[in-house]
N, C-alpha and C positions, 0 to 999 in steps of 0.2 A: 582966632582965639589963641589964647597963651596959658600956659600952667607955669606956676615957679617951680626950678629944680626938684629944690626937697619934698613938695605936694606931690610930684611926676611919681621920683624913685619909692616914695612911701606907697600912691597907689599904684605901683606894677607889682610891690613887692618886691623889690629889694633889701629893703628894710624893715623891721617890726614897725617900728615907731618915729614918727615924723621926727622927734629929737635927733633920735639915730640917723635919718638921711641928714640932719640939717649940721647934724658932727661933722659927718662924713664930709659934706660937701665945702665947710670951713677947714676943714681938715687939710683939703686937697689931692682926696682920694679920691672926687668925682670931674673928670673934666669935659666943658663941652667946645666942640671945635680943638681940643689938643691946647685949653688954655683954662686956666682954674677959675672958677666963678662963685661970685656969693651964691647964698642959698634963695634971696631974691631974685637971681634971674632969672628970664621969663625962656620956655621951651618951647617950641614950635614944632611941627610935626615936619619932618624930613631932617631933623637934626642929629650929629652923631656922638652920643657920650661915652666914655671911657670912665669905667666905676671899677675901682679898686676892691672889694672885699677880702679881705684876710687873704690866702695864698690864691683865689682866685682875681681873671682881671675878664669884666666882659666888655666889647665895645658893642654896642646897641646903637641901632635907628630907629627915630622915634618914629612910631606908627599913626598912634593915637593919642589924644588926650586927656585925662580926668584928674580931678580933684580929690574924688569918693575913692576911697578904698573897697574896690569888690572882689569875687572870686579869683581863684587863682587863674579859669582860666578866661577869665574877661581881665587879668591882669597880662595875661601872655598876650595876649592881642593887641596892647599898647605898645609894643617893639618887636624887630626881628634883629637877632644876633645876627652880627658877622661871623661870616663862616670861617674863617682864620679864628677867630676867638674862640669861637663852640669848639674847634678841633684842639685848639690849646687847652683850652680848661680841658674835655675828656680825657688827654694826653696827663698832665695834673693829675688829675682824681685819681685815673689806674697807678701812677707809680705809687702813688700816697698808701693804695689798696699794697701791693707788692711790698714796701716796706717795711719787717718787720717791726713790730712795737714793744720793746726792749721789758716791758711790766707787764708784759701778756704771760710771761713764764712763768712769772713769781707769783706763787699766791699764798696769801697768810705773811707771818714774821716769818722774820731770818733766824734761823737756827743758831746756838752757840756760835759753832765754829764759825757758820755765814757772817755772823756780828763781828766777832773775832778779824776776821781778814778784810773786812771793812774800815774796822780800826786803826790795824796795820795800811791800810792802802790811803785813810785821809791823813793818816801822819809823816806817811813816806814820800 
């Protein structure tokens, strides 16, 4: 039995919406075998895809099969992450967490003088 790509990544959840996996996968954010593929090709269970999301990257083994989108955790049973991967992305998320977020301080408008030396700093 066979699943196409973007039916896979839609039911494990990776994606909301099968549109969204089938971007993705024209996109060339999803590869399977380390080689881009339409969103028509067919998945087989022992196969290993590398999926792009936004500043994360997971590489997954396909576990399982399905077409149906079910719960999250009959979606996690469809694959197991590589452990290189899982440890990368964790590594990811914490610095992201550590990074200050520069609009966290500021709250409300800028005062006079704040506008003021804003003005002076985009003209200068």
């Amino acid at each position: 039995m066979s699943v196409r790509v973007d039916k896979w990544l839609w039911a494990a959840r990776f994606f909301k919406t099968r549109s969204a996996a089938q971007q993705a996968v024209e996109g060339g954010k999803v590869k399977l075998g380390g080689e881009r593929v339409k969103s028509s090709k067919d998945v087989r269970v022992g196969d290993e895809i590398a999926i792009h999301i936004g500043a994360h990257e997971w590489t997954v083994r396909v576990e399982g099969l399905s077409d149906k989108r079910g719960s999250a955790t009959i979606a996690r049973t469809l694959y197991s992450e590589n452990e290189a991967s899982r440890l990368k992305r964790e590594e990811q998320i914490a610095l992201r967490k550590l990074a200050a977020e520069p609009a966290q301080e500021r709250h409300g408008r800028p005062t006079k003088r704040e506008r003021r030396q804003l003005e002076r700093w985009r003209e200068g």
